[in-house]
N, CA, C and O atoms as a GROMACS GRO file, in nm:
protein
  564
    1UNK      N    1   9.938   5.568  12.471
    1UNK     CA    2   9.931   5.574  12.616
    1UNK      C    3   9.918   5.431  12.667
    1UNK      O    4   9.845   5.352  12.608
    2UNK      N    5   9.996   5.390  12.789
    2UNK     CA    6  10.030   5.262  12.786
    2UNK      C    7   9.865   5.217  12.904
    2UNK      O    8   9.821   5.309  12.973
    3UNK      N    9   9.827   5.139  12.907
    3UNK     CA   10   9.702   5.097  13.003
    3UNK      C   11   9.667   5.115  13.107
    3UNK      O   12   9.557   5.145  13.152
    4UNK      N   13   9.790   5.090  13.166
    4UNK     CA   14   9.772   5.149  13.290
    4UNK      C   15   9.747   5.316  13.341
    4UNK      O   16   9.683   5.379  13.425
    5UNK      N   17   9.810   5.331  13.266
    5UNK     CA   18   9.806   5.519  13.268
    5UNK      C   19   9.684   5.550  13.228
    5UNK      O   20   9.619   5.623  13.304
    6UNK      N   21   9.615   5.496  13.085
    6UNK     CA   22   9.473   5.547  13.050
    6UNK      C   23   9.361   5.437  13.154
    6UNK      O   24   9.244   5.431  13.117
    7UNK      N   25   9.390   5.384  13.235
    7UNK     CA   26   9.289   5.318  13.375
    7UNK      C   27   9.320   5.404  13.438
    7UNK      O   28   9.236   5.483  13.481
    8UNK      N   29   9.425   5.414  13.459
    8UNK     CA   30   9.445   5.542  13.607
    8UNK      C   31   9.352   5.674  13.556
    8UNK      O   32   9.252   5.700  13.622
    9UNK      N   33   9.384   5.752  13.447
    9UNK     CA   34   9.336   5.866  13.410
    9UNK      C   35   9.195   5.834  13.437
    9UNK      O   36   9.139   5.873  13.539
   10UNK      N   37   9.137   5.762  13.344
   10UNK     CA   38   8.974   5.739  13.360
   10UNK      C   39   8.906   5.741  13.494
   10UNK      O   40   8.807   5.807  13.525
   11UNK      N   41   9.010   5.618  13.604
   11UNK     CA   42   8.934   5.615  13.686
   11UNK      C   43   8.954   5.728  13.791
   11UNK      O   44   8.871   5.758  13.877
   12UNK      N   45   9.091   5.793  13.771
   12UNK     CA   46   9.068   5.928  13.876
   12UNK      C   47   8.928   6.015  13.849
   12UNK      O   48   8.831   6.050  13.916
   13UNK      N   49   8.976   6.030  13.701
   13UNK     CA   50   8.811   6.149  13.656
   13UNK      C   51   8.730   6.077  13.648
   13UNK      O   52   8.646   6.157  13.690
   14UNK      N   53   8.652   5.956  13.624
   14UNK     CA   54   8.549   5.888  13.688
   14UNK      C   55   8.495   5.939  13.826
   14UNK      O   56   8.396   6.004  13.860
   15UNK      N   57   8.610   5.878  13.896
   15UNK     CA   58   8.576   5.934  14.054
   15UNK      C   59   8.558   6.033  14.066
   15UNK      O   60   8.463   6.057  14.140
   16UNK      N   61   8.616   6.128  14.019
   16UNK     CA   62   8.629   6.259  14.102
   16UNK      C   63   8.490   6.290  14.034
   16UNK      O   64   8.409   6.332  14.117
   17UNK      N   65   8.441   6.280  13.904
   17UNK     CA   66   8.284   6.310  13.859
   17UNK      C   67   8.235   6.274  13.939
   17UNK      O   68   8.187   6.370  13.999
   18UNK      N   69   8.204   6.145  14.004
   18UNK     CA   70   8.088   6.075  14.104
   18UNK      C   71   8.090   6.138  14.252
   18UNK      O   72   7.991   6.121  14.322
   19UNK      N   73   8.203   6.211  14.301
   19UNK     CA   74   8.225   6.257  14.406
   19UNK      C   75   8.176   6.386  14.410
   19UNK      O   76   8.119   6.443  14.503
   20UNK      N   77   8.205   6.431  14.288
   20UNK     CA   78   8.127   6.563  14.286
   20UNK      C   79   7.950   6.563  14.236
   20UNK      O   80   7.876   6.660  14.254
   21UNK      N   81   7.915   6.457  14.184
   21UNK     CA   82   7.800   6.471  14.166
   21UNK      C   83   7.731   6.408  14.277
   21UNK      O   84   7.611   6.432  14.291
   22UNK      N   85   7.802   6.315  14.372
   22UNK     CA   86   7.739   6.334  14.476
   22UNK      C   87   7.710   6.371  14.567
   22UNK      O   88   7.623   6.330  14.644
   23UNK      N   89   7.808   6.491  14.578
   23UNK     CA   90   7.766   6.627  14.677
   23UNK      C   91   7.687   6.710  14.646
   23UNK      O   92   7.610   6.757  14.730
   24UNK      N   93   7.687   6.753  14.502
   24UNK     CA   94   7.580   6.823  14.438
   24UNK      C   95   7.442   6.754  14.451
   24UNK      O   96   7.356   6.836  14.417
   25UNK      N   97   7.391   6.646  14.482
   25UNK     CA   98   7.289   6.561  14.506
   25UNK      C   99   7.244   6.596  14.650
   25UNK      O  100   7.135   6.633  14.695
   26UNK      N  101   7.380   6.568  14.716
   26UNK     CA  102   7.361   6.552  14.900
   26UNK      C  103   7.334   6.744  14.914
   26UNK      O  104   7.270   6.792  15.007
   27UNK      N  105   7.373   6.797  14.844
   27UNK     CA  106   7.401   6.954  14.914
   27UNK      C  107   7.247   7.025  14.850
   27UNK      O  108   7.191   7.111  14.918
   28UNK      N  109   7.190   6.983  14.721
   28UNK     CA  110   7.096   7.064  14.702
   28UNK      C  111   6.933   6.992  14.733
   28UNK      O  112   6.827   7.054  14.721
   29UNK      N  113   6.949   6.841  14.779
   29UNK     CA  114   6.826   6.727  14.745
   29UNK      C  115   6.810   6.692  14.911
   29UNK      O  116   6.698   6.706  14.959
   30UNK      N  117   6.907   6.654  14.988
   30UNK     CA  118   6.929   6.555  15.078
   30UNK      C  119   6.963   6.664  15.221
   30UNK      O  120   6.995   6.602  15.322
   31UNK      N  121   6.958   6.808  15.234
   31UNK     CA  122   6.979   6.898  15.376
   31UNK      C  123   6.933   6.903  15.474
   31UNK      O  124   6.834   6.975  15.487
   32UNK      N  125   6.977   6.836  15.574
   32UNK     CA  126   6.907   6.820  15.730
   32UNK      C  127   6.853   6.963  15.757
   32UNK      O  128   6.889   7.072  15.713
   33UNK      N  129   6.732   6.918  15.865
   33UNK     CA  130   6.687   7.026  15.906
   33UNK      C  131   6.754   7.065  16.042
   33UNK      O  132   6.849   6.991  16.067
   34UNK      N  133   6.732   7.152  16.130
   34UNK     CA  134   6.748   7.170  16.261
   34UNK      C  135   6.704   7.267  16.333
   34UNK      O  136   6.669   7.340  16.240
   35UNK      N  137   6.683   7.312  16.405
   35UNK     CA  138   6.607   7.453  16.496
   35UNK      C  139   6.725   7.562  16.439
   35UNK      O  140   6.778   7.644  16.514
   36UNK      N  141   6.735   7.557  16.390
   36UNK     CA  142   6.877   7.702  16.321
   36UNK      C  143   6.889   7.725  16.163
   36UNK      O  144   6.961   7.801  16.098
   37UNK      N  145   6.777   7.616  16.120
   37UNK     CA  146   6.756   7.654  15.920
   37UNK      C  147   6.789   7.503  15.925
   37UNK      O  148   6.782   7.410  16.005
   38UNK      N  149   6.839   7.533  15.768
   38UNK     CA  150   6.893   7.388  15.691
   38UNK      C  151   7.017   7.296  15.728
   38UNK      O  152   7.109   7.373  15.700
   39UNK      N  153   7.067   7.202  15.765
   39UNK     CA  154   7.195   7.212  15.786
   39UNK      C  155   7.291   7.099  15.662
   39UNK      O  156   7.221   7.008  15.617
   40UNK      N  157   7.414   7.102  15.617
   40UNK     CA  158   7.418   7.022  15.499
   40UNK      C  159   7.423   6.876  15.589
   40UNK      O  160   7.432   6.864  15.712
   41UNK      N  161   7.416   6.778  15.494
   41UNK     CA  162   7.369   6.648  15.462
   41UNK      C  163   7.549   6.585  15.527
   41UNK      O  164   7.645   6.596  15.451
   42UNK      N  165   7.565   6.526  15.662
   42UNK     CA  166   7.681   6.454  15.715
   42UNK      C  167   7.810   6.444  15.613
   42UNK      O  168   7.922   6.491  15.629
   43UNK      N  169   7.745   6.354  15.482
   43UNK     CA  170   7.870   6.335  15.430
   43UNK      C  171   7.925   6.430  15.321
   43UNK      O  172   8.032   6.409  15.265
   44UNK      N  173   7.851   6.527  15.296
   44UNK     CA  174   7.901   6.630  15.212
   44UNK      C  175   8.060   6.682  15.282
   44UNK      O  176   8.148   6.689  15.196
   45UNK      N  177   8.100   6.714  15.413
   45UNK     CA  178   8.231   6.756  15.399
   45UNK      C  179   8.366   6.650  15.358
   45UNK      O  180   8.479   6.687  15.327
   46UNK      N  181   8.311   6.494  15.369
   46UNK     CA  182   8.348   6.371  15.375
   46UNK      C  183   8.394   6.378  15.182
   46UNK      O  184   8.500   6.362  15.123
   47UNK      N  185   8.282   6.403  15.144
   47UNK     CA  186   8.316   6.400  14.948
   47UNK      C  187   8.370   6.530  14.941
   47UNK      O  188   8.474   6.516  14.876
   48UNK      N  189   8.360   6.633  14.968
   48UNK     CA  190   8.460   6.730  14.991
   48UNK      C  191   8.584   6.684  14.986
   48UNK      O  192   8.653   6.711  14.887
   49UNK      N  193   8.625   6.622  15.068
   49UNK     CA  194   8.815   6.611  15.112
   49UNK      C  195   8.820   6.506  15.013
   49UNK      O  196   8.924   6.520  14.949
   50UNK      N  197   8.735   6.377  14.961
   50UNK     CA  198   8.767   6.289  14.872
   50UNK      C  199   8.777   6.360  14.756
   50UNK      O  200   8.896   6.370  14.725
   51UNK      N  201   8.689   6.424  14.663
   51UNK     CA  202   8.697   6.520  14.592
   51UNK      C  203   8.823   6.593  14.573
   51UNK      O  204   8.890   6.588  14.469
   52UNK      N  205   8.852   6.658  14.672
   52UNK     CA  206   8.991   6.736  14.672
   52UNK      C  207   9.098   6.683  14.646
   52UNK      O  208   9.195   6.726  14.583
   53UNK      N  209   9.078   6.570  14.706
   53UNK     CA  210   9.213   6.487  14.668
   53UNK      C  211   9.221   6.434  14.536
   53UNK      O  212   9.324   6.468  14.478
   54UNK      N  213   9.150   6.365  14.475
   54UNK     CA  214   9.118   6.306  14.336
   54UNK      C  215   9.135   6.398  14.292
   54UNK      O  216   9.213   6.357  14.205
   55UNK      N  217   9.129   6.529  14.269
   55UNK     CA  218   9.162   6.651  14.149
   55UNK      C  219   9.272   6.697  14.172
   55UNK      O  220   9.319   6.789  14.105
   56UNK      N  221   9.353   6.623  14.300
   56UNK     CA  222   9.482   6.642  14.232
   56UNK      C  223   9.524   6.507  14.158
   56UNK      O  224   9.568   6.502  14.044
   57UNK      N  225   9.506   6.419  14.228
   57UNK     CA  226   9.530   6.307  14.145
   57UNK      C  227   9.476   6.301  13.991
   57UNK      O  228   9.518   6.220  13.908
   58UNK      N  229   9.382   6.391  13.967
   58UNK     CA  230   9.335   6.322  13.805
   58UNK      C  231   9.441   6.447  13.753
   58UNK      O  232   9.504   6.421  13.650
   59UNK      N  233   9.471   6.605  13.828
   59UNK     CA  234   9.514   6.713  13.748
   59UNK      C  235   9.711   6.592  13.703
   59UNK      O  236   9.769   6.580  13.594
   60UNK      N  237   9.756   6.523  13.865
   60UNK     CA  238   9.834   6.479  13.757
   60UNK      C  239   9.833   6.424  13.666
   60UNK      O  240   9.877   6.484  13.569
   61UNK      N  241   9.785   6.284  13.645
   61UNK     CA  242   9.764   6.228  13.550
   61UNK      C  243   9.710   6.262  13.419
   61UNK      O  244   9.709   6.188  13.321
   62UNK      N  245   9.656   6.404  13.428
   62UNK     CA  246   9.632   6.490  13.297
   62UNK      C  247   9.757   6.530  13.228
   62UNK      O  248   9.780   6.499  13.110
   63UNK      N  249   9.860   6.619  13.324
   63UNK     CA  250   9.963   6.647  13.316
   63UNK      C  251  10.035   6.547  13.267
   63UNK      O  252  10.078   6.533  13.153
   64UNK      N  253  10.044   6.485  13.352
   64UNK     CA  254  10.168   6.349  13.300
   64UNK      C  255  10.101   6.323  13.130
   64UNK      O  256  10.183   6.311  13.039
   65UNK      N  257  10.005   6.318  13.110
   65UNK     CA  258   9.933   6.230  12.912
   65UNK      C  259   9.983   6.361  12.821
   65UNK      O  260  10.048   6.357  12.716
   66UNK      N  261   9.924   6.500  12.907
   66UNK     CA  262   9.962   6.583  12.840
   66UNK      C  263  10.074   6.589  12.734
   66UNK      O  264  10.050   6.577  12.614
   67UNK      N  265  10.182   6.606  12.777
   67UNK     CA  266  10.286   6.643  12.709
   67UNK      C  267  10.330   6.544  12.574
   67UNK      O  268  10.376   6.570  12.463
   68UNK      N  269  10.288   6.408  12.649
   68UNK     CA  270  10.314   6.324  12.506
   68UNK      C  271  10.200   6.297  12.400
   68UNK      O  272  10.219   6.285  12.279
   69UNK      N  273  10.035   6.285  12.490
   69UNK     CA  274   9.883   6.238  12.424
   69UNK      C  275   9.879   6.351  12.369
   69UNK      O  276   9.900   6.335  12.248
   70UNK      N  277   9.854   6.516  12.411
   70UNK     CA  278   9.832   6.592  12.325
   70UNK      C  279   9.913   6.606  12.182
   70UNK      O  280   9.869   6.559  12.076
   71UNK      N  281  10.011   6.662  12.192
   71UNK     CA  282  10.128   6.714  12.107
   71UNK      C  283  10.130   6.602  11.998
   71UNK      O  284  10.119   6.633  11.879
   72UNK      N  285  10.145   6.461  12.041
   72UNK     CA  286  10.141   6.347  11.912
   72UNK      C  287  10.023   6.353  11.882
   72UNK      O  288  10.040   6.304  11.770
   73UNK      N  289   9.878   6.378  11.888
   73UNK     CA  290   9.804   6.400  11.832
   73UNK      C  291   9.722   6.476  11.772
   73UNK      O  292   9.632   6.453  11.691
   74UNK      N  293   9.774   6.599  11.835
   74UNK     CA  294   9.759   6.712  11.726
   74UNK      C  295   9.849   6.727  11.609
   74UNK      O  296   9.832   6.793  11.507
   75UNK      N  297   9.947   6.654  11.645
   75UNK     CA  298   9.997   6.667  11.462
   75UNK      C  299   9.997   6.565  11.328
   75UNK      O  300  10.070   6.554  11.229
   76UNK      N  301   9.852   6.484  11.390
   76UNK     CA  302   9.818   6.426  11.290
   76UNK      C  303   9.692   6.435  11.279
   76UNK      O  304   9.621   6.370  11.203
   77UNK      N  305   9.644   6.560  11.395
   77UNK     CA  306   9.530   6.608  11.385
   77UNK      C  307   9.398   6.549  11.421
   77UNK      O  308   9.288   6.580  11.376
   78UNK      N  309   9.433   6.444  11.525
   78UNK     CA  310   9.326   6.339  11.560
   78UNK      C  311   9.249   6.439  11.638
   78UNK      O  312   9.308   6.534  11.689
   79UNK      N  313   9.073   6.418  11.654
   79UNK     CA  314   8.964   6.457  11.735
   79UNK      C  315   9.040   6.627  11.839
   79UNK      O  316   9.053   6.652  11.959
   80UNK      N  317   9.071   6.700  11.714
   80UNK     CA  318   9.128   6.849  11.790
   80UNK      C  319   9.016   6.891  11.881
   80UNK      O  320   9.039   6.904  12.002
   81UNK      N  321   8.862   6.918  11.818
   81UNK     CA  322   8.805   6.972  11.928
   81UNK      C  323   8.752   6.932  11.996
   81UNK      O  324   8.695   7.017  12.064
   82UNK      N  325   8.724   6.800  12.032
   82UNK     CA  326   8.700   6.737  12.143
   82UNK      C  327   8.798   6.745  12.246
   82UNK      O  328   8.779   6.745  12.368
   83UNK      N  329   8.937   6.753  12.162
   83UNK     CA  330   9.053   6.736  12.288
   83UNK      C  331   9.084   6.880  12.364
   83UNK      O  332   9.142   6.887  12.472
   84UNK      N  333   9.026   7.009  12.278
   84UNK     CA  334   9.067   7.132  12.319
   84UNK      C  335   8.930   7.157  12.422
   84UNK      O  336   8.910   7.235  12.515
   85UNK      N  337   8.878   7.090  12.381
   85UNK     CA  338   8.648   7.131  12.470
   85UNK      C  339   8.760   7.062  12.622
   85UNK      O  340   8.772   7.119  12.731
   86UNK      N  341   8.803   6.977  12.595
   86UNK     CA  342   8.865   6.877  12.716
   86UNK      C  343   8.970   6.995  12.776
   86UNK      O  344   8.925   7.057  12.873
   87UNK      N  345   9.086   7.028  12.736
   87UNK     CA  346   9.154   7.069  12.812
   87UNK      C  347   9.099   7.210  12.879
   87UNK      O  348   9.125   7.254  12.991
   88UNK      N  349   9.029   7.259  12.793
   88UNK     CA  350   8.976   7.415  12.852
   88UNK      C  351   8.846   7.386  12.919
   88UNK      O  352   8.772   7.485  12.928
   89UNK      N  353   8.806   7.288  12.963
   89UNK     CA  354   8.723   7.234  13.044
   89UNK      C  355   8.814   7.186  13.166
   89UNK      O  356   8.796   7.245  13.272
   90UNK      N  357   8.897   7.097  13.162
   90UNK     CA  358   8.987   7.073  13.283
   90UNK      C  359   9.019   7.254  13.332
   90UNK      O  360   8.939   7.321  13.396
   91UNK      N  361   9.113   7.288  13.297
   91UNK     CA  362   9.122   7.420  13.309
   91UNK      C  363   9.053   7.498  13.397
   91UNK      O  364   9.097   7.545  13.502
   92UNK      N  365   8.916   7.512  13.338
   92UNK     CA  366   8.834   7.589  13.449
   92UNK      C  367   8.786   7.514  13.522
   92UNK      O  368   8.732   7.574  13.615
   93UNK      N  369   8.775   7.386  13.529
   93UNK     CA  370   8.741   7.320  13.687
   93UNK      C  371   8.858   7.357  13.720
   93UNK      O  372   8.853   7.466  13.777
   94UNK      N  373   8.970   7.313  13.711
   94UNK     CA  374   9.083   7.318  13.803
   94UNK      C  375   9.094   7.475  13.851
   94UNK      O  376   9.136   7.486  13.966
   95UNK      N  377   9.058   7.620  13.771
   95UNK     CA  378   9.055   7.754  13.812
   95UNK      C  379   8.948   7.765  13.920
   95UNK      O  380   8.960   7.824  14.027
   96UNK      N  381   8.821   7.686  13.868
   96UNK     CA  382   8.719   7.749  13.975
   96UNK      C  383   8.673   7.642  14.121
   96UNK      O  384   8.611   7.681  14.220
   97UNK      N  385   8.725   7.499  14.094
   97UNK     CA  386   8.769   7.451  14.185
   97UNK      C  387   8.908   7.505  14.300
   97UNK      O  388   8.918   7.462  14.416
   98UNK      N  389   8.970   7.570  14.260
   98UNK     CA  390   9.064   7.651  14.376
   98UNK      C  391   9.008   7.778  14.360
   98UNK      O  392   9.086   7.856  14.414
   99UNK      N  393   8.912   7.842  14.313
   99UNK     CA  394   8.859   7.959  14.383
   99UNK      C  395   8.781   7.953  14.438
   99UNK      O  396   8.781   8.033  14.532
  100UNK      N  397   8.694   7.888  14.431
  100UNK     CA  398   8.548   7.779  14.549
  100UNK      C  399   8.623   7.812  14.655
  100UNK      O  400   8.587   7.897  14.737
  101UNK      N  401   8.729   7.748  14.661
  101UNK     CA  402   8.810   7.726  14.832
  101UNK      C  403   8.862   7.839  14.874
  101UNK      O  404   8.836   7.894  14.981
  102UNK      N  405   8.963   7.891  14.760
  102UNK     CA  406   9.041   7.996  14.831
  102UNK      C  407   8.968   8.175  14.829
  102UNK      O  408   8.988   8.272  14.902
  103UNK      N  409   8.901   8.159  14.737
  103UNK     CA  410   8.879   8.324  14.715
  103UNK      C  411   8.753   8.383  14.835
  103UNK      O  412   8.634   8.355  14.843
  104UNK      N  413   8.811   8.445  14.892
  104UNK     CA  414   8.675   8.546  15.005
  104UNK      C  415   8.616   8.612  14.970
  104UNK      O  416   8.512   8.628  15.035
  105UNK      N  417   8.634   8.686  14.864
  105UNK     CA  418   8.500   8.801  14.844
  105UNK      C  419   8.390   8.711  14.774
  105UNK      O  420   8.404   8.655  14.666
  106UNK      N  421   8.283   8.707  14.852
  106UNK     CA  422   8.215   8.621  14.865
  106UNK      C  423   8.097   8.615  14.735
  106UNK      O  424   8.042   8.513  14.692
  107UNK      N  425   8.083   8.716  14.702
  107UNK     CA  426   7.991   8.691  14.547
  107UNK      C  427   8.094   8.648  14.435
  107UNK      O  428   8.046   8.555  14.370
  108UNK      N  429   8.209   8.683  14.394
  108UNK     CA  430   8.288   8.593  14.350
  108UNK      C  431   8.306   8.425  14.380
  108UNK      O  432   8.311   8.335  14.297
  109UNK      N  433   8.311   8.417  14.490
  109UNK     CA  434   8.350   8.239  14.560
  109UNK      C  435   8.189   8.188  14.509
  109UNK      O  436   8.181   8.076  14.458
  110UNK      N  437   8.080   8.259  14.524
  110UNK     CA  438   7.924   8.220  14.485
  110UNK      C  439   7.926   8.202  14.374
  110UNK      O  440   7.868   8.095  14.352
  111UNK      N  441   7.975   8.265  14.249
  111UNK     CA  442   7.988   8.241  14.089
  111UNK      C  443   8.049   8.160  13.997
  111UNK      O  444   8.002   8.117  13.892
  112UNK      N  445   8.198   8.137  14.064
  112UNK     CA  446   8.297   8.028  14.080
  112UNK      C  447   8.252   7.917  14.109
  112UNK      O  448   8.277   7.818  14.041
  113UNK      N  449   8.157   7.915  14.249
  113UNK     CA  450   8.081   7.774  14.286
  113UNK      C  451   8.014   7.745  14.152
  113UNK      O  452   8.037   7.648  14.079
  114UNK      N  453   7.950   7.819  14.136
  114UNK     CA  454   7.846   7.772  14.039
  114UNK      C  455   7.881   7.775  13.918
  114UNK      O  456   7.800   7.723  13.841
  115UNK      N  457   7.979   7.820  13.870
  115UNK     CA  458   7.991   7.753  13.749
  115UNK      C  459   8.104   7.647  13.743
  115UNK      O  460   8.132   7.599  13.633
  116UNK      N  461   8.169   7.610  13.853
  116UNK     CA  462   8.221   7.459  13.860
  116UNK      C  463   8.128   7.380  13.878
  116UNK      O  464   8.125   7.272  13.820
  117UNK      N  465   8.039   7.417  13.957
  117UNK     CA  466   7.945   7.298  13.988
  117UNK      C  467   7.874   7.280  13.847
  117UNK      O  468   7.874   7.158  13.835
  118UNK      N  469   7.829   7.320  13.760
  118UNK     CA  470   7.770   7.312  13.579
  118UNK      C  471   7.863   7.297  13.554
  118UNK      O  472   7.861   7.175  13.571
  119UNK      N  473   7.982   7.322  13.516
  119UNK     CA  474   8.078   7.300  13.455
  119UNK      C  475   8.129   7.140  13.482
  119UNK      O  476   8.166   7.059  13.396
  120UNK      N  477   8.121   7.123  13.608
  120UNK     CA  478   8.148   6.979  13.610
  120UNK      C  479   8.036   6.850  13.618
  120UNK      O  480   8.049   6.727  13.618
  121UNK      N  481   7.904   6.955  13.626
  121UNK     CA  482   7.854   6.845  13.601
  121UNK      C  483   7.813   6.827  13.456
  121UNK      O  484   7.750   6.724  13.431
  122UNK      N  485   7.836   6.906  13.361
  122UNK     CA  486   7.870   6.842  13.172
  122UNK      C  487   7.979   6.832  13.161
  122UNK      O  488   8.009   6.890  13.057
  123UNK      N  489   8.094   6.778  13.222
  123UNK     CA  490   8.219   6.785  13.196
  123UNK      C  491   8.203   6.580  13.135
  123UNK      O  492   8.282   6.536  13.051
  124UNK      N  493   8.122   6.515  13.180
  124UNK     CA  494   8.070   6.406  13.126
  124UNK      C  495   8.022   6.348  12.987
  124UNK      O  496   8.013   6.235  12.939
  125UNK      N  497   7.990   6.498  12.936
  125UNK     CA  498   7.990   6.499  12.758
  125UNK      C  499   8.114   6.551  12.715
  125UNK      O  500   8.191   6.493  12.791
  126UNK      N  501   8.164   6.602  12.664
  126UNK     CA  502   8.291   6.647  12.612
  126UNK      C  503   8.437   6.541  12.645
  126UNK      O  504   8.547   6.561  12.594
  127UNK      N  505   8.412   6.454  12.721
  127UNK     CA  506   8.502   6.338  12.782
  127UNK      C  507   8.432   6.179  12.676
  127UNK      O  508   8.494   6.104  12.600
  128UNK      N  509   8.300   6.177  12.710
  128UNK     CA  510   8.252   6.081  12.679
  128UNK      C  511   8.254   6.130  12.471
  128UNK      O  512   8.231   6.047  12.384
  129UNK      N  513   8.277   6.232  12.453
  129UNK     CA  514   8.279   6.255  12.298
  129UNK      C  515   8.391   6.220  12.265
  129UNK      O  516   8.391   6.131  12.179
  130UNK      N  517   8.518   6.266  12.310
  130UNK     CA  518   8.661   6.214  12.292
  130UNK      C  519   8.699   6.102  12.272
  130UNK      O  520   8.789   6.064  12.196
  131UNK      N  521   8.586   6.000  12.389
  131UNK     CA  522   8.627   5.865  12.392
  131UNK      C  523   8.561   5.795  12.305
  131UNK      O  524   8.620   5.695  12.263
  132UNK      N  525   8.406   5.826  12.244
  132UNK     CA  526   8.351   5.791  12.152
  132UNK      C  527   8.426   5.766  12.052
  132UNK      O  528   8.436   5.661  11.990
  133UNK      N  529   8.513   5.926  12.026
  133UNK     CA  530   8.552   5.932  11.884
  133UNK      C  531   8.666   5.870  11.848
  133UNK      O  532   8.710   5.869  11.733
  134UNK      N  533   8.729   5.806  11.964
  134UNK     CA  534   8.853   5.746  11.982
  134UNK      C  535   8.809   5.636  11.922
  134UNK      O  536   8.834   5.597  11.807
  135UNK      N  537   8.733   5.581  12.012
  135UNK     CA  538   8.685   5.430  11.960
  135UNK      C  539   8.640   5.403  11.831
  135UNK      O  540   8.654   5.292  11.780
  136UNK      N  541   8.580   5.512  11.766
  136UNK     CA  542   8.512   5.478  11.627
  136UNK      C  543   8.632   5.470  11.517
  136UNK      O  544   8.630   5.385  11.428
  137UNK      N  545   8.736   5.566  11.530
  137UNK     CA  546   8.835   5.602  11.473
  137UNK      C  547   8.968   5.489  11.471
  137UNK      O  548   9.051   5.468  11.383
  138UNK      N  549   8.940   5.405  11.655
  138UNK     CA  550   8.980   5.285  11.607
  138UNK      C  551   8.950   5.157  11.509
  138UNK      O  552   9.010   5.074  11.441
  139UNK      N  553   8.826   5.193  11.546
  139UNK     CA  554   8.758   5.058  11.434
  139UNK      C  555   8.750   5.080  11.305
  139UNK      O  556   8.706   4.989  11.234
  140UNK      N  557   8.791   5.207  11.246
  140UNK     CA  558   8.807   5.190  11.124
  140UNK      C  559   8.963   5.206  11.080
  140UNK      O  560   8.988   5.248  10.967
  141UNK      N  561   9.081   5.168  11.184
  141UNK     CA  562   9.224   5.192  11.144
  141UNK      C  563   9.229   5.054  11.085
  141UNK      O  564   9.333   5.013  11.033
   0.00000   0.00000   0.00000
């Protein structure tokens, strides 16, 4: 994968982690009050739309490594389950990130929330294992 492509990849899913963990911060730590209950925290709809956008930007750049990063390295069998924890982890963020938004029946859209929101916030180990194992695997080629 040529450098630029693995900077781009990193730093989309970089971001899009920090965007989402900082709504999860602002939405459950940081909720204005007001004469009507709780109200959320200003910039939560703000990392919302940044958020949204970065997961498409990182889903391409997954896509785009896909077809050539996976396939050449599963057939020499480099770090398989780190790379499969990875894609079936993208996967269901990317499933329960568009059901968060789109789905109405509302104890569904509540379950979906919540297990994107855990889901992405360990989506930071299973990434950071890949890259570990990358690196170690370089230093001994």
């Amino acid at each position: 994968m040529s450098a630029w492509l693995r900077r781009s990849l990193y730093s989309s899913f970089g971001l899009l982690w920090l965007t989402g963990s900082a709504w999860l911060v602002l939405h459950f730590f940081f909720q204005g009050v007001t004469d009507f209950g709780p109200a959320p925290h200003p910039w939560e709809p703000r990392l919302m739309v940044m958020h949204g956008v970065l997961a498409v930007v990182a889903v391409f750049f997954f896509g785009w490594i896909a077809g050539a990063h996976i396939s050449e390295h599963w057939k020499r069998g480099f770090r398989r389950v780190s790379g499969i924890a990875l894609v079936v982890l993208i996967a269901l963020l990317a499933l329960t990130g568009l059901a968060s938004y789109y789905v109405t029946f509302e104890p569904l859209r509540q379950g979906s929330s919540l297990l994107h929101e855990i889901a992405g916030a360990l989506a930071l180990v299973p990434a950071l294992i890949h890259w570990i194992a990358k690196r170690s695997n370089g230093a001994r080629r």
